[in-house]
MDTraj code that builds the backbone (N, CA, C; nanometers):
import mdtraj as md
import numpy as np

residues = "UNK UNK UNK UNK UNK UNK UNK UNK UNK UNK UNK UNK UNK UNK UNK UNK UNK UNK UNK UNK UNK UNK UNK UNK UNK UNK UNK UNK UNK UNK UNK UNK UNK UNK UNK UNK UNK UNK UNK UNK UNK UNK UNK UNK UNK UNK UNK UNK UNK UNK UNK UNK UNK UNK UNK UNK UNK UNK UNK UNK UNK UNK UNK UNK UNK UNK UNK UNK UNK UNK UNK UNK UNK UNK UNK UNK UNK UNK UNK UNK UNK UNK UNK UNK UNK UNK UNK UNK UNK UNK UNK UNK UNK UNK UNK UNK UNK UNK UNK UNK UNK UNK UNK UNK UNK UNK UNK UNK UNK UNK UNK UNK UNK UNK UNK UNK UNK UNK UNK UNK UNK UNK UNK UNK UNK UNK UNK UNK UNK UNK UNK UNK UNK UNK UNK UNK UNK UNK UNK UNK UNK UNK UNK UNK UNK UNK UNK UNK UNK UNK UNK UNK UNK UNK UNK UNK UNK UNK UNK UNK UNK UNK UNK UNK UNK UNK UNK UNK UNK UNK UNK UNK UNK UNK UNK UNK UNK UNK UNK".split()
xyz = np.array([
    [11.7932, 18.5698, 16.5681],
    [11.7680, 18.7062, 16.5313],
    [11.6536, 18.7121, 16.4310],
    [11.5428, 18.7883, 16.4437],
    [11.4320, 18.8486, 16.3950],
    [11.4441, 18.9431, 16.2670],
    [11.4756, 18.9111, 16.1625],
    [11.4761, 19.0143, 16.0943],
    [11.3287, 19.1020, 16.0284],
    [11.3728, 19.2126, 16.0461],
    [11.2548, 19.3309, 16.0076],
    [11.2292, 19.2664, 15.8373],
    [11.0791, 19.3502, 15.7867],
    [11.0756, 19.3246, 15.6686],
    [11.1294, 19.4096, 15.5893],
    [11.1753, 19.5211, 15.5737],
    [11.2460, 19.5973, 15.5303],
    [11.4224, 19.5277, 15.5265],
    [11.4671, 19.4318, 15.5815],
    [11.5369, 19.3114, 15.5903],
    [11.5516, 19.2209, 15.4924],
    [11.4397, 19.1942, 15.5471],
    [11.3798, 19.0523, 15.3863],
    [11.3625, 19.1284, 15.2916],
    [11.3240, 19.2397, 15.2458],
    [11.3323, 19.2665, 15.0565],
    [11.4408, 19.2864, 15.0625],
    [11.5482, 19.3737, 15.1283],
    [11.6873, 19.4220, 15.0909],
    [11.7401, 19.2495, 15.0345],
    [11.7684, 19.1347, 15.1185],
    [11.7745, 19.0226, 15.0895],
    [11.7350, 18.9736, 14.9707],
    [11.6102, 18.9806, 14.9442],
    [11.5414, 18.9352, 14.8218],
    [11.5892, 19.0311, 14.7311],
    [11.6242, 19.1831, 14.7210],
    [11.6305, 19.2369, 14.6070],
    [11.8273, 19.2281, 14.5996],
    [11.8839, 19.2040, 14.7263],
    [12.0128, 19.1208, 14.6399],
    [12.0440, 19.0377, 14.5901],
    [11.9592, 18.9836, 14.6323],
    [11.9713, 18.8389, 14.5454],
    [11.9266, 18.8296, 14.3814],
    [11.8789, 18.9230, 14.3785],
    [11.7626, 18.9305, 14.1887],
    [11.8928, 19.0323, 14.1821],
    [11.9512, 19.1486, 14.2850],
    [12.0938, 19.2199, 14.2044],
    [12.2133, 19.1458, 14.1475],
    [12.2244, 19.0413, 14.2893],
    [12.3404, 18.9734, 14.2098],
    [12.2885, 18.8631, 14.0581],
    [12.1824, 18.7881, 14.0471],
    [12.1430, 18.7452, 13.9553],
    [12.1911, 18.7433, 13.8170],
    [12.0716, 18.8985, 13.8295],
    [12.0754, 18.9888, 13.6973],
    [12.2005, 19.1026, 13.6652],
    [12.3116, 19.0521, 13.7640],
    [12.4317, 19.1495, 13.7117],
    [12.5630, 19.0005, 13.6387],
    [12.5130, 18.8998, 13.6934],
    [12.5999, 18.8168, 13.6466],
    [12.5566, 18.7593, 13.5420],
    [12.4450, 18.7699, 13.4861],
    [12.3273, 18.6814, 13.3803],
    [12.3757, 18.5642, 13.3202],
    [12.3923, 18.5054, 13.4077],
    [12.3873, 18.3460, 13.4048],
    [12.2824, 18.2705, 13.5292],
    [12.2209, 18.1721, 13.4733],
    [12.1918, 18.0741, 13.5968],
    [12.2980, 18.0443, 13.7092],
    [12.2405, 18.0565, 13.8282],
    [12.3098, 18.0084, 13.9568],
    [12.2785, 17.9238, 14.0036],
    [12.3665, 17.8095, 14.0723],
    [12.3270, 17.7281, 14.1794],
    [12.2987, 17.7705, 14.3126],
    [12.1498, 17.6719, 14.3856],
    [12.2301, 17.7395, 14.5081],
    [12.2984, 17.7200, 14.5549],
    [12.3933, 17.6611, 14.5808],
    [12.4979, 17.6481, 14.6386],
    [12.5486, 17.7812, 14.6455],
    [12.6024, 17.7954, 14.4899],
    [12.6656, 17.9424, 14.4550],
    [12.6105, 18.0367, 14.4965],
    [12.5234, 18.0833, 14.5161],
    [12.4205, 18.1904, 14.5924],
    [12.4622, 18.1928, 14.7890],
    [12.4106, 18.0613, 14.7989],
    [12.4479, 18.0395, 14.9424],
    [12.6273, 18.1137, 14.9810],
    [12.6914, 18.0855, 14.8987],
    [12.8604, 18.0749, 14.8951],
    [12.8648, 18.2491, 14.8938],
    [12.7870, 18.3408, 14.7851],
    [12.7731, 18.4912, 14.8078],
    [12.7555, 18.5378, 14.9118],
    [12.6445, 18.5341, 14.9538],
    [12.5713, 18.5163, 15.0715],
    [12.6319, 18.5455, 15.2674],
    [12.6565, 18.3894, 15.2207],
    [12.7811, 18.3683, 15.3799],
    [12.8895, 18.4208, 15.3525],
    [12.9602, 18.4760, 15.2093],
    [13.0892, 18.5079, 15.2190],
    [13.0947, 18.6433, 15.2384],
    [12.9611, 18.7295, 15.1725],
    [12.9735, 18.8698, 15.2268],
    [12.9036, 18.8969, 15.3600],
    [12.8480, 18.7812, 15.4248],
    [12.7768, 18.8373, 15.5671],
    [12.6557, 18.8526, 15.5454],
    [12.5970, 18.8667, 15.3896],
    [12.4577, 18.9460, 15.4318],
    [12.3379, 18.8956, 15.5073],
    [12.3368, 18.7053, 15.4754],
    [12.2343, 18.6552, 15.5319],
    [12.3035, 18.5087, 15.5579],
    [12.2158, 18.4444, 15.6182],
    [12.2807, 18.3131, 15.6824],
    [12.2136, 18.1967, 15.5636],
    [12.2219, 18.0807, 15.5639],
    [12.1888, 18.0056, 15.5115],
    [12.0409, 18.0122, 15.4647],
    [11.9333, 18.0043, 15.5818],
    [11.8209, 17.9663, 15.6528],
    [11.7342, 18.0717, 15.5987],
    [11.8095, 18.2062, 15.5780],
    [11.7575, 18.3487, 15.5205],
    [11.7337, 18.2814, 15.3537],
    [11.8914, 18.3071, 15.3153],
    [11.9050, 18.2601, 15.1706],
    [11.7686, 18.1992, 15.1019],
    [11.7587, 18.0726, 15.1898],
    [11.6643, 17.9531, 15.1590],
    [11.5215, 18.0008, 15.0894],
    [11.4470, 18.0432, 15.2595],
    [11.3726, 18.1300, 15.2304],
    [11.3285, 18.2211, 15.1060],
    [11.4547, 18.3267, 15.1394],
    [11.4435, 18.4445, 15.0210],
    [11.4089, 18.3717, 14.8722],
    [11.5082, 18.2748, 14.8434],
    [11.4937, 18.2114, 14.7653],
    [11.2740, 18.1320, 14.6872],
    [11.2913, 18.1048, 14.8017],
    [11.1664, 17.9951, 14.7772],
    [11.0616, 18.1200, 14.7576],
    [11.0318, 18.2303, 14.8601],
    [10.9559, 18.3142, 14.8077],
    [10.9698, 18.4371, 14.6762],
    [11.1146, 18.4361, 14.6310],
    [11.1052, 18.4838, 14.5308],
    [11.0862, 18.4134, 14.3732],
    [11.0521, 18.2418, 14.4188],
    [11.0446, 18.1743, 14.2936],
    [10.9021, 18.1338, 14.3069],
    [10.8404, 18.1265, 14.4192],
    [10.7133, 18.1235, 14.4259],
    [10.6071, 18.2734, 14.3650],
    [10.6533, 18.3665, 14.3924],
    [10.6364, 18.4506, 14.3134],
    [10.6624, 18.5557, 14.1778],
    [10.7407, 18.4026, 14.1423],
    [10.7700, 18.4577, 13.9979],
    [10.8591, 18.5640, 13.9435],
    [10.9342, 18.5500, 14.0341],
    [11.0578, 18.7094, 14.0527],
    [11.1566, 18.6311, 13.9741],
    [11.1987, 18.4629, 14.0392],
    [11.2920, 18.3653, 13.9595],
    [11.2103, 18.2539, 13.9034],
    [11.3384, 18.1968, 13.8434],
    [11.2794, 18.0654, 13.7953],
    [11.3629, 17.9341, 13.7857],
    [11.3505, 17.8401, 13.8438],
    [11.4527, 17.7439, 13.8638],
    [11.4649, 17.6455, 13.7999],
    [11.5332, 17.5653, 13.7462],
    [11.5259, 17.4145, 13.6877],
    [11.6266, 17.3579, 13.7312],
    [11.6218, 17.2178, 13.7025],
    [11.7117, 17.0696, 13.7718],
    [11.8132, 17.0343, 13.6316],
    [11.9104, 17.0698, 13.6797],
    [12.0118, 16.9416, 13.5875],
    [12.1072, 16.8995, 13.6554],
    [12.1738, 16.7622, 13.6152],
    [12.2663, 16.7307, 13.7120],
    [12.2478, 16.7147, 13.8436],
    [12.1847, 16.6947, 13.8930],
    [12.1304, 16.7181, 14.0509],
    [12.1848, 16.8279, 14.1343],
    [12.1178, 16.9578, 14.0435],
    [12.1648, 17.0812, 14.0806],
    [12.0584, 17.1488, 14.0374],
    [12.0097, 17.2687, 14.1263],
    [11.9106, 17.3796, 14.1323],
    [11.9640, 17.4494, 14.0790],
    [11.9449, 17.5378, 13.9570],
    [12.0025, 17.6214, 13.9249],
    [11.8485, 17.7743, 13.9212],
    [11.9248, 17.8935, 13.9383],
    [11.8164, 18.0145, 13.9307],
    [11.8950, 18.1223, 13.8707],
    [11.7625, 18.1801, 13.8110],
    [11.8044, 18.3050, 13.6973],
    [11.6846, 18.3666, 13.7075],
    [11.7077, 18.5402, 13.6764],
    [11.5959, 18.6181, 13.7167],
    [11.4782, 18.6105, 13.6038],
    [11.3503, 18.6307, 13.6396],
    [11.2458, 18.6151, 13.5095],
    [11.2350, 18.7673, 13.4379],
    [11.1915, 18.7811, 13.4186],
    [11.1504, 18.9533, 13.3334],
    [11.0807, 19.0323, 13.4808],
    [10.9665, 18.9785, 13.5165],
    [10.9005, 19.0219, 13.6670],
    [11.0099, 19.0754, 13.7478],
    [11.1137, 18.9690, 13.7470],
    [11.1992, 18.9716, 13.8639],
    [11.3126, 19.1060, 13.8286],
    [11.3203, 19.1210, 13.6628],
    [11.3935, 19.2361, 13.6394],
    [11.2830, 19.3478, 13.6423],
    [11.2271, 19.3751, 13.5979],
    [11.1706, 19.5261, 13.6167],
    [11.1203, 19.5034, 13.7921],
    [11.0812, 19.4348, 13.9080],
    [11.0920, 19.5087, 14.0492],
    [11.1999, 19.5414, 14.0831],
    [11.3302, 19.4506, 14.0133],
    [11.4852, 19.5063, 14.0153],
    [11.5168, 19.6718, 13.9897],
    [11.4653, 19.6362, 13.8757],
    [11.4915, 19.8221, 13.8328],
    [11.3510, 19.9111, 13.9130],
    [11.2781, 19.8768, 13.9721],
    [11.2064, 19.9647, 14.0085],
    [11.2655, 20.0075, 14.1720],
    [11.3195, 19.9096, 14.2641],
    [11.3587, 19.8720, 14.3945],
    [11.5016, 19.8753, 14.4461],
    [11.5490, 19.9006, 14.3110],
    [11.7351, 19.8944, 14.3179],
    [11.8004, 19.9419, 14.4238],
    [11.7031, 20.0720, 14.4237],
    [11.7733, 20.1958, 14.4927],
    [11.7650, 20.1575, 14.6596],
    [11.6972, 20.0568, 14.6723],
    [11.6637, 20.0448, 14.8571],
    [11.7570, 19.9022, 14.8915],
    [11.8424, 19.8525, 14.7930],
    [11.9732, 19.7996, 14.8184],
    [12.0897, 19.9265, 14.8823],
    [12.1362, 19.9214, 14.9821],
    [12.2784, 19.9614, 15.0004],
    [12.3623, 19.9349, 14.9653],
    [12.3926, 20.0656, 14.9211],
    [12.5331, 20.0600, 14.8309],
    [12.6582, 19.9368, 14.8640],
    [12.6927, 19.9274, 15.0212],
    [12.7729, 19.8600, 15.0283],
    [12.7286, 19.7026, 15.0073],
    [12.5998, 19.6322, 14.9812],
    [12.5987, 19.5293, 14.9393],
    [12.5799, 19.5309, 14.7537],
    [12.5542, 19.5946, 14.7162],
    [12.5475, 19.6078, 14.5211],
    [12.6807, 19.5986, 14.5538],
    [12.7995, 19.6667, 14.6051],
    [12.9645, 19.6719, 14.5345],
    [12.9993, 19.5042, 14.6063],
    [12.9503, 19.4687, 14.7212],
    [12.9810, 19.3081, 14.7373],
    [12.9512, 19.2416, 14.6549],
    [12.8253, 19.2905, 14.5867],
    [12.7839, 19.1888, 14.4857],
    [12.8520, 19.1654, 14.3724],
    [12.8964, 19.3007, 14.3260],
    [12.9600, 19.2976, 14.1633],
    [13.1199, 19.3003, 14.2063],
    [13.1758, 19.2874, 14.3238],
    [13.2793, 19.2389, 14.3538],
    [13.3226, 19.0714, 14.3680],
    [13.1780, 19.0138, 14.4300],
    [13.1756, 18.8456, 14.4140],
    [13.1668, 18.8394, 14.2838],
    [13.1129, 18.9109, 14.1418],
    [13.0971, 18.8752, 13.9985],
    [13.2340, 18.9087, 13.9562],
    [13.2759, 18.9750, 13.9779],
    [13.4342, 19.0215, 13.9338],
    [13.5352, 18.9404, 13.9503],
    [13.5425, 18.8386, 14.1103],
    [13.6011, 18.7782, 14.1443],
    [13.5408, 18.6440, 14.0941],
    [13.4534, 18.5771, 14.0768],
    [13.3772, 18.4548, 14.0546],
    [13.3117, 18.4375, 13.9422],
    [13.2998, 18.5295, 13.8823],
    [13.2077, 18.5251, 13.7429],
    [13.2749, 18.4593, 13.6295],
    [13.3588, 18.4225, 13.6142],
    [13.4315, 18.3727, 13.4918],
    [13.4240, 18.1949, 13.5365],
    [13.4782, 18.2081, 13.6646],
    [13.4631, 18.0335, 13.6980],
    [13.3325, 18.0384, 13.6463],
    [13.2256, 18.0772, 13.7282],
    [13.1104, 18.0665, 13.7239],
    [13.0239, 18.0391, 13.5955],
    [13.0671, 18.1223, 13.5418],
    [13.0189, 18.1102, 13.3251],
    [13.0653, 18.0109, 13.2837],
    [13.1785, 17.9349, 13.3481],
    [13.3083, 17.8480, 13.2695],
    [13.1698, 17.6900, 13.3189],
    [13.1371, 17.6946, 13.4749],
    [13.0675, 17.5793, 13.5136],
    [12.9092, 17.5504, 13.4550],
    [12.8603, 17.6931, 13.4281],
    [12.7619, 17.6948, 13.3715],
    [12.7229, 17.6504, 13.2074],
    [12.9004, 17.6882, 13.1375],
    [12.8228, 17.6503, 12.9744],
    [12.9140, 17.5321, 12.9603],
    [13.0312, 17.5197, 13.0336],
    [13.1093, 17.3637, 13.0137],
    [13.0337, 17.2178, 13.1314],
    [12.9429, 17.1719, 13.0618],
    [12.9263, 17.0156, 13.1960],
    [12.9806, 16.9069, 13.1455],
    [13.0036, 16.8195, 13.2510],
    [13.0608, 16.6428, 13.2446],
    [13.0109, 16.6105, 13.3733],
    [12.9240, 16.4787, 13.3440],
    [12.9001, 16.4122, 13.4374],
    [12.9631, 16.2643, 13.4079],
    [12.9494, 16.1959, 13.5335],
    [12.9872, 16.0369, 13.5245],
    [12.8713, 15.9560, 13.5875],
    [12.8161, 15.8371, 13.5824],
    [12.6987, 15.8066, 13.5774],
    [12.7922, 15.6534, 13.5741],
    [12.7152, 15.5518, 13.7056],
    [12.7694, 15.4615, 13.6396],
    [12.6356, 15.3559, 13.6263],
    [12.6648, 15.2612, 13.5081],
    [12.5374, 15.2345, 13.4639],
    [12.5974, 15.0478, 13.4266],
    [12.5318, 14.9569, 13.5506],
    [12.5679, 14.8244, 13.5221],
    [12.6936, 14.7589, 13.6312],
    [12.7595, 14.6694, 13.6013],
    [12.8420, 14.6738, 13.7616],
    [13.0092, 14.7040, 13.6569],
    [12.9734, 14.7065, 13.5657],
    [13.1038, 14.7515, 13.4685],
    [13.1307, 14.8660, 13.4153],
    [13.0449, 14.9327, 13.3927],
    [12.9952, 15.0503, 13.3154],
    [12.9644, 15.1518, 13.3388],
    [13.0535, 15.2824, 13.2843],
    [13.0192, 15.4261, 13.3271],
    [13.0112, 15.5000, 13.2266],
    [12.9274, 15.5758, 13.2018],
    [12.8794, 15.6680, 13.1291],
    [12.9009, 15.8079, 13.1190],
    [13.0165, 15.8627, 13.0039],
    [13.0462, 16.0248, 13.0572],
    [12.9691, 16.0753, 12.9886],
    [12.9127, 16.1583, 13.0315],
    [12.8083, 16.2893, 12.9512],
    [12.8550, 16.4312, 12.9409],
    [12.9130, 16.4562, 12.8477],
    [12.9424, 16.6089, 12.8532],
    [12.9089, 16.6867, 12.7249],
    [12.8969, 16.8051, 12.7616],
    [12.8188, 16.9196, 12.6920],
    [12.8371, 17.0112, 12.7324],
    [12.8408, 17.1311, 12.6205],
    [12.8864, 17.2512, 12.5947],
    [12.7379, 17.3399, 12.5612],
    [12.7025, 17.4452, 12.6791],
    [12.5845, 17.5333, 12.6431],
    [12.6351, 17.6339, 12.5862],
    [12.5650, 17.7211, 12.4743],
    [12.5765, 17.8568, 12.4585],
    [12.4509, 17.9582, 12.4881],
    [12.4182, 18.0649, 12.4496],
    [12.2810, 18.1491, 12.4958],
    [12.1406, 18.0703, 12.5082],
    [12.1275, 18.1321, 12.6326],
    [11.9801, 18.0867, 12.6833],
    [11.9708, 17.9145, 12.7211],
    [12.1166, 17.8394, 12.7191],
    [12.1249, 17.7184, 12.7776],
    [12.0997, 17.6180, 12.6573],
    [12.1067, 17.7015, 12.5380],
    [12.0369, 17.5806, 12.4035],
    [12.2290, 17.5075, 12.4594],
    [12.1958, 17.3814, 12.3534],
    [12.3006, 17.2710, 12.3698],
    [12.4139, 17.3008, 12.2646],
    [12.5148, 17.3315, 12.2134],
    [12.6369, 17.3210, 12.1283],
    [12.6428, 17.2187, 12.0931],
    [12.7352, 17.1234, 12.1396],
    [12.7361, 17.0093, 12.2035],
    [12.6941, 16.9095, 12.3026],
    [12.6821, 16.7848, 12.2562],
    [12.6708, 16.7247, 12.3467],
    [12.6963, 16.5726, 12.3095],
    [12.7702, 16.5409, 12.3679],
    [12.8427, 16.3752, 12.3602],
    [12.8578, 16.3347, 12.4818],
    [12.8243, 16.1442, 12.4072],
    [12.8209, 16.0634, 12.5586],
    [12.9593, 15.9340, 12.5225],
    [12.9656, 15.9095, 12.6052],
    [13.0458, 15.7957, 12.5965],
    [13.0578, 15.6946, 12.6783],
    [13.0469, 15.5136, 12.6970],
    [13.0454, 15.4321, 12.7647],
    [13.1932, 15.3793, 12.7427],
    [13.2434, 15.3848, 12.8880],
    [13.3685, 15.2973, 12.9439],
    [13.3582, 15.2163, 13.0416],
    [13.4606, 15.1122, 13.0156],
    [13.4600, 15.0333, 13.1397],
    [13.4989, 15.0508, 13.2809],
    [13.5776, 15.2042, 13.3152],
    [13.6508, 15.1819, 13.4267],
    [13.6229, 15.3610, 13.4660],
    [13.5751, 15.3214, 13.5921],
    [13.5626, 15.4584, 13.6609],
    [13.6630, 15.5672, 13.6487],
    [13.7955, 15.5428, 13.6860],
    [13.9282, 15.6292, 13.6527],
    [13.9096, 15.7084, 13.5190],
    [13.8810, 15.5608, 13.4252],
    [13.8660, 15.6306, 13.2633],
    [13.8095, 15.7517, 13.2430],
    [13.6527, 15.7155, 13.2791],
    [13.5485, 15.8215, 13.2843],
    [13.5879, 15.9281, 13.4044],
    [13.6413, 15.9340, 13.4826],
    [13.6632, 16.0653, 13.5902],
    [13.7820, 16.1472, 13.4851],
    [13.8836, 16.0680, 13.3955],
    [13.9827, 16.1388, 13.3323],
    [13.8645, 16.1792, 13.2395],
    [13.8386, 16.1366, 13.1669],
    [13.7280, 16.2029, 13.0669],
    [13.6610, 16.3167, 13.0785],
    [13.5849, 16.3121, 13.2258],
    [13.4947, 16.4113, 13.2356],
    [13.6447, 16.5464, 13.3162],
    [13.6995, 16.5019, 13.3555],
    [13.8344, 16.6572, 13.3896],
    [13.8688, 16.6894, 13.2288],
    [13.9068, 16.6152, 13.1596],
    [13.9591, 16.7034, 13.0662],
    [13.8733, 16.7324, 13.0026],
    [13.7523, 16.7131, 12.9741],
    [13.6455, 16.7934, 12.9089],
    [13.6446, 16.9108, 12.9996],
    [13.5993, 16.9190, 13.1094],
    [13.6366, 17.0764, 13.1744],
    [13.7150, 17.1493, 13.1339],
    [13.8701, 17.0759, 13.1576],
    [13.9884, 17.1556, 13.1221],
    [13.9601, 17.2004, 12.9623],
    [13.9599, 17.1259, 12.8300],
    [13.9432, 17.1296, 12.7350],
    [13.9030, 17.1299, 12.6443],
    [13.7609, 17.1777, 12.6823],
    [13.6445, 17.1414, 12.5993],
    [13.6726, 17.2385, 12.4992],
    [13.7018, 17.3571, 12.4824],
    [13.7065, 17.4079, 12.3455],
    [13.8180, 17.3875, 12.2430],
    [13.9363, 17.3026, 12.2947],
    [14.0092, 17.2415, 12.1793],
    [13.9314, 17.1219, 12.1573],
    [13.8708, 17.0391, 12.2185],
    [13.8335, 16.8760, 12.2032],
    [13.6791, 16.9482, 12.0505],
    [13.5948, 17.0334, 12.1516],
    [13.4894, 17.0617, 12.0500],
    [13.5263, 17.1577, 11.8937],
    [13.6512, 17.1810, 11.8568],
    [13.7202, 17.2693, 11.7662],
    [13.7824, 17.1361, 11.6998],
    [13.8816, 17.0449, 11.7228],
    [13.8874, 16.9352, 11.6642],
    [13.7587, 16.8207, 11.5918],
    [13.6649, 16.7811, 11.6898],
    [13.5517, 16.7305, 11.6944],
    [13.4592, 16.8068, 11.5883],
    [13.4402, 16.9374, 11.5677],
    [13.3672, 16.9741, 11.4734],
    [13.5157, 16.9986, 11.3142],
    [13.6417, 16.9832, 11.3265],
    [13.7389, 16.9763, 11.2266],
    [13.6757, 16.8052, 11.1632],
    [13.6923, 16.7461, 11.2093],
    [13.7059, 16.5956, 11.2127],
    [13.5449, 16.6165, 11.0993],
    [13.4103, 16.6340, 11.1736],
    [13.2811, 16.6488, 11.1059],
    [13.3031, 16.7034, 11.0107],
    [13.3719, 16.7983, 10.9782],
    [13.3772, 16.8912, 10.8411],
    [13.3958, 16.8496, 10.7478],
    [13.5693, 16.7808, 10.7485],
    [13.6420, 16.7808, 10.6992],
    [13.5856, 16.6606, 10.5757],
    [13.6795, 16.7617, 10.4353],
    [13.6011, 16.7019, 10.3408],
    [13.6942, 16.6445, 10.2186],
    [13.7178, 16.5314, 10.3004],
    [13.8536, 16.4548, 10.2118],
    [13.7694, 16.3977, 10.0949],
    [13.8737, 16.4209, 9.9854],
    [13.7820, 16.4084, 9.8503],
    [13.8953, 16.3163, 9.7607],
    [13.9773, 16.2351, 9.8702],
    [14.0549, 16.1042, 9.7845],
    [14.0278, 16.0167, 9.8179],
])
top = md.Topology()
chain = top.add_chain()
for i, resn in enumerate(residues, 1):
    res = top.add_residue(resn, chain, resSeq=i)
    for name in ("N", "CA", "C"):
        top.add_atom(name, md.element.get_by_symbol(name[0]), res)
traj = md.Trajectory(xyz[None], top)
């Protein structure tokens, strides 16, 4: 199927809607997962839409983790607010219905990471870190273990627990024993 160009911006300008209504960086993956789950475009569309709206400066992407992540630029918000209106309604309420339903995981994957890395024929490396605004770092601690299991428990309960582990962890730094 051929889509019209009046097609491709509706596409491109949901994609900068859903973006800039969730304001966090996305993977694509996560984009793709919007996408196919409300019908609007197929993979192959996504892709596309994607590449020409970062080629022209609408988004902007960076690598961490071996993950693409995209967030709208300023450009990409004011053609938003200028173009809004030639989104249909029934894809803006899919959109802020996937944020309603997904947006909290979504914030949770974006400012909590753990990776595992293994480094040597013994040795694995957990990396985890806590973002707050604009992606600056909170935290960030590494740790070398010997045993893969170790480090896979490591990096889950940092997911699960990163704001008691980083609330202890900065108790522990504080704390100002004076005997």
């Amino acid at each position: 199927m051929f889509e019209t160009s009046e097609e491709i911006a509706q596409n491109k300008l949901i994609l900068l809607y859903l973006l800039k209504n969730i304001n966090i960086a996305m993977t694509n993956s996560e984009i793709c997962q919007f996408a196919l789950e409300k019908r609007i475009m197929d993979y192959f569309a996504v892709q596309s839409c994607m590449e020409e709206l970062f080629e022209t400066s609408l988004l902007e992407k960076y690598k961490e983790n071996n993950l693409t992540w995209y967030k709208t630029t300023e450009d990409g918000d004011r053609i938003l607010a200028l173009f809004e209106e030639k989104i249909p309604k029934w894809m803006r309420k899919d959109a802020l219905e996937y944020i309603e339903n997904n947006g909290d995981r979504l914030r949770t994957e974006y400012e909590i990471n753990a990776s595992v890395e293994k480094r040597g024929s013994e040795d694995y490396f957990v990396s985890c870190r806590i973002y707050g605004e604009s992606r600056n770092i909170v935290m960030d601690i590494g740790v070398s273990v010997p045993d893969e299991n170790i480090a896979e428990e490591i990096r889950d309960n940092w997911k699960k627990n990163s704001n008691d582990i980083y609330l202890k962890i900065l108790g522990v730094l504080t704390e100002n024993d004076k005997t």
